[in-house]
Steps between C-alpha positions, in 0.01 A plus 500: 500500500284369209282691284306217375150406574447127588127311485427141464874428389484772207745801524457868376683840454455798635535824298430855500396702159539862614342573159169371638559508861374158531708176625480182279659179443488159325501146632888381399604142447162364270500534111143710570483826481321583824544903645327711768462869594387686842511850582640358855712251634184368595278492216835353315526210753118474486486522056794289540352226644184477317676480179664176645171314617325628149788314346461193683120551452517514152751174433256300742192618306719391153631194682851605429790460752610868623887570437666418766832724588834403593447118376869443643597422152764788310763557303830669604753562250896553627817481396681204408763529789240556754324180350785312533589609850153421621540177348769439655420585873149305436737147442741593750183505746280218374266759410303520163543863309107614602584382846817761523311764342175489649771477852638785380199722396364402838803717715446775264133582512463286849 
C-alpha cells in the first residue's frame, strides 16, 4: 500500500503534523519546490492537485517545459565486486549492463 498521491504523472507524500493537525505533502521527483496542505484527506487530494495544474499553468504561460519525473535516466553507485559480477552475467547473456539491471529492477518492484 502506497502513500503517495499520483496526478498527471507527478507523485506526492503524504504526512501528518500533529503539531497543526493538518496533513501536507510535497510533489517528489522535480527540482521545484511544490507542497500542499488539507485539513482532510480530501481537501489534501483536492490542494494537491491544484498545485500540480497551477504548475503546469504557470510553465505554459512562461513557455517553459514542466519537469518531468522519473526521466529513466539515474545514477546507482555499488561496489566494485557487484560491478564486476553484473558485468559478467550481462556478457555471459549477450545482454548490455542497463539491459541486466533494468531486468533486474523489473522482478523487484514488478
Amino acid at each position: 500500500m502506497s502513500n503517495l498521491l499520483s496526478y498527471k504523472n507527478y507523485n506526492g507524500t503524504v504526512e501528518y503534523s500533529k503539531e497543526d493537525g493538518c496533513l501536507f505533502g510535497k510533489v517528489v521527483g522535480i527540482k521545484s519546490l511544490l507542497s500542499y496542505e488539507g485539513e482532510s484527506v480530501r481537501e489534501l487530494e483536492e490542494d494537491f492537485r491544484n498545485v500540480i495544474d497551477e504548475y503546469l499553468e504557470e510553465c505554459s504561460e512562461r513557455n517553459v517545459e514542466p519537469e518531468q519525473p522519473y526521466k529513466g535516466s539515474f545514477n546507482v553507485r555499488i561496489s566494485p565486486e557487484l560491478h564486476r559480477n553484473i558485468a559478467i552475467y550481462a556478457i555471459e547473456h549477450g545482454k548490455s549492463l542497463n539491459a541486466v539491471v533494468e531486468e533486474a529492477i523489473g522482478k523487484m518492484v514488478g
